[in-house]
N, C-alpha and C positions, 0 to 999 in steps of 0.2 A: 629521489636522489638529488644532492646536490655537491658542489665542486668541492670540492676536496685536496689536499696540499698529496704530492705522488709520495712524499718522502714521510714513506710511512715502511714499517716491516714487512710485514705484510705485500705489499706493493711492490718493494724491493724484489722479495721475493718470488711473485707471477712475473716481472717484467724478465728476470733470471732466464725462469721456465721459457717465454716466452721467447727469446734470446737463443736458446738450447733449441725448442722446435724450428726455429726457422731454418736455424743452421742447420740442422738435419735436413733440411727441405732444399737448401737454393745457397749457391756460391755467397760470399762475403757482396758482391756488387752488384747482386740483384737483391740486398738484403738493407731498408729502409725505414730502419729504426730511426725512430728521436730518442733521444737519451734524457734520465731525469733530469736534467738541468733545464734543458728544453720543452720540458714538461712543468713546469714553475713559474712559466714565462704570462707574462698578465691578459696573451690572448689566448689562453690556452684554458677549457675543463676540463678538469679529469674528476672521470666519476668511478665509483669501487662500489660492487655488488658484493654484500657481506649473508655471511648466517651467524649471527649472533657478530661476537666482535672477530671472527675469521675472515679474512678477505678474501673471496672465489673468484671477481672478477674485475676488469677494470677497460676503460675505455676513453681517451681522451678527442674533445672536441679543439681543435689549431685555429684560428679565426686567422685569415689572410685579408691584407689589402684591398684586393678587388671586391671584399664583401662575401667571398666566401668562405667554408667554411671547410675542414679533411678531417675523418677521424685516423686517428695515430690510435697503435699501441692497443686496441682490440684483445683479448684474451678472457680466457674462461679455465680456470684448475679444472686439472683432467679429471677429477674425482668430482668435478660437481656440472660434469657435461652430462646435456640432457634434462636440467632444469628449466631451460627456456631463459637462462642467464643474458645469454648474446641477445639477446632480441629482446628483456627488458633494459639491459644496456643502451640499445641501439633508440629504443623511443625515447630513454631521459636524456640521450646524446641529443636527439632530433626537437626534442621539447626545448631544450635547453638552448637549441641553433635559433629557434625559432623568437626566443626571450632575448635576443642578442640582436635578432633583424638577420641574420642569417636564413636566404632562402634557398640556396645551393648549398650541396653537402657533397663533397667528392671523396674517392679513397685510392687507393692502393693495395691490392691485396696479390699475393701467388696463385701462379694456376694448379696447384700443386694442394691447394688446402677446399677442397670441393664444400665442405662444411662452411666455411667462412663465405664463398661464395652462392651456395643456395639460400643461407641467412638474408643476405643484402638485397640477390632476387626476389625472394619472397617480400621483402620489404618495400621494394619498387625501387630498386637502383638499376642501372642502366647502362652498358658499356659503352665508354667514350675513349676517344684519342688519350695519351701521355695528357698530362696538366702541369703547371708551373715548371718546375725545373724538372724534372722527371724527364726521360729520355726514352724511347722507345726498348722497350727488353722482354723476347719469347717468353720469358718466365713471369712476367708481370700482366696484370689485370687493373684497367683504371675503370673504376664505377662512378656513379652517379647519379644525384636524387634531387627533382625540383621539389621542395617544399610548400604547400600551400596554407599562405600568415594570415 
């Protein structure tokens, strides 16, 4: 996989979905989207797990100041969970931090999406304090992963 521009249809379209489930999940203010625009931005990959030209999934990597790195915007079409989607996602995200000099990868995710969080574990992410602007909130989960370059 490699980085790819989010303003695609496709794209639009899972960020949507993804949009729709959270909000089912957790208030407007525990709810920590980046929006396409912010997704465009030159320290940002976004990468898209396709079957054929169908877009199934997407996943972007944020590059911050301090040398690390947060993935944004995780998602997997509910028709193509259970392929192991998330989790080749998550290695071209991690490959890709790695090709950057990225050796810290943090995230954000609800406590609320057990899936998303057994994904990360199983990958060797780790639960740490709030990070960057992020503020302490019951319904949120901060992860993290030291990478080895």
């Amino acid at each position: 996989m490699s980085c790819e521009s989010p303003r695609q249809a496709g794209v639009v379209r899972l960020l949507e979905l993804s949009d729709a489930y959270a909000a089912s999940l957790y208030p407007s203010e525990s709810n920590h989207m980046v929006q396409l625009d912010e997704l465009e931005e030159p320290d940002v990959c976004f990468l898209v797990a396709r079957s054929g030209d169908v877009i199934l999934g997407c996943v972007a990597l944020v590059g911050h100041d301090d040398g690390s790195g947060e993935i944004k915007r995780m998602f997997v079409d509910e028709a193509a969970r259970g392929l192991k989607l998330g989790k080749q996602l998550l290695q071209s995200l991690e490959a890709e931090a790695l090709r950057r000099g990225i050796l810290i990868v943090r995230l954000e995710t609800g406590i609320r999406q057990p899936e998303a969080i057994g994904l990360y574990s199983k990958a060797g992410y780790v639960a740490i304090p709030p990070f960057g602007s992020y503020r302490s909130d019951p319904l949120s989960l901060f992860m993290e992963k030291r990478l080895l370059g």
